[in-house]
N, C-alpha and C positions, 0 to 999 in steps of 0.2 A: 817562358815559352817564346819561342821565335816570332819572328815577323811575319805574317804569310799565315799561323794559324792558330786556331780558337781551341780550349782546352772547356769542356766542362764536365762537371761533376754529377753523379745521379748516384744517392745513397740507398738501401733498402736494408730494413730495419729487419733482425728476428722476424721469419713466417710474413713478412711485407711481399705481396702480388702485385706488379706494374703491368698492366696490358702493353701489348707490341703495337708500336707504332711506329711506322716505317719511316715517313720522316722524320724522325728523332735520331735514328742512326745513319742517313742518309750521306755517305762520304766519310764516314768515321770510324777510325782503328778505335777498340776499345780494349780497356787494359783491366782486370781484374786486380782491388786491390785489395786483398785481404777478405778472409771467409772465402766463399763460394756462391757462384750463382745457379741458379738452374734456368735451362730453358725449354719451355713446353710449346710443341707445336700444336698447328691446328689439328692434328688428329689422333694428338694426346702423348706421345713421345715426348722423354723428357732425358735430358744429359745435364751434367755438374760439370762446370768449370773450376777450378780453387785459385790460388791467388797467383797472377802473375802471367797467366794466362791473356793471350792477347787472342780478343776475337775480330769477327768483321758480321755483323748483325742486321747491316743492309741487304734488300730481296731474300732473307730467308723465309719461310712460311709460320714463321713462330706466331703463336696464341699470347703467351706471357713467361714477362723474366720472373725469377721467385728464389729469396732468401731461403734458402732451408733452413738455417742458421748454425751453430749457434751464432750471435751476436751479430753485427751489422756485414754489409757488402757495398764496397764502394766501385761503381764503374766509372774511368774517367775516358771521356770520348772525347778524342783530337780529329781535327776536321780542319780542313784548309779554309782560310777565310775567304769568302767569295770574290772578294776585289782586287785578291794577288795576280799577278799579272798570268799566272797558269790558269786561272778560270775563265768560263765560257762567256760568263757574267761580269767580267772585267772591262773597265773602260777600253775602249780603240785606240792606240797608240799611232802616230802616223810617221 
């Protein structure tokens, strides 16, 4: 991974339910790797992603991600490190 940004990983096992939490994908491309995710909104709506699938999971109104399975689902979410000279939150350069 580059300079500039933070890769991490978040795996969900067979039938594994994560609650949505807004800052966790907060500025992050997310890549589906292998299986399938499901995402359920707050008012019960739910759509499959499969592998290879690149989401963006920031401000939607999702309830929770969800394995259907079979077997595991890897989402790896890239996100610009805060202190690269394009963020807001970066030192003042004079």
């Amino acid at each position: 991974m580059s300079t500039g940004f933070r890769r991490r990983e978040v795996v969900l096992v067979c039938g594994e339910a994560r609650p949505y939490d807004p800052a966790e994908w907060r500025d992050a491309i997310v890549w589906v790797e292998g299986g399938q995710v499901e995402l359920e909104t707050a008012d019960g709506a739910r759509r499959r992603f499969g592998h290879s699938a690149v989401l963006w999971l920031a401000g939607l109104p999702l309830h929770v991600l969800r394995n259907p399975g079979p077997g595991q689902v890897t989402l790896i979410a890239v996100r610009r490190d805060r202190t690269d000279s394009f963020s807001g939150q970066a030192p003042s350069h004079s």
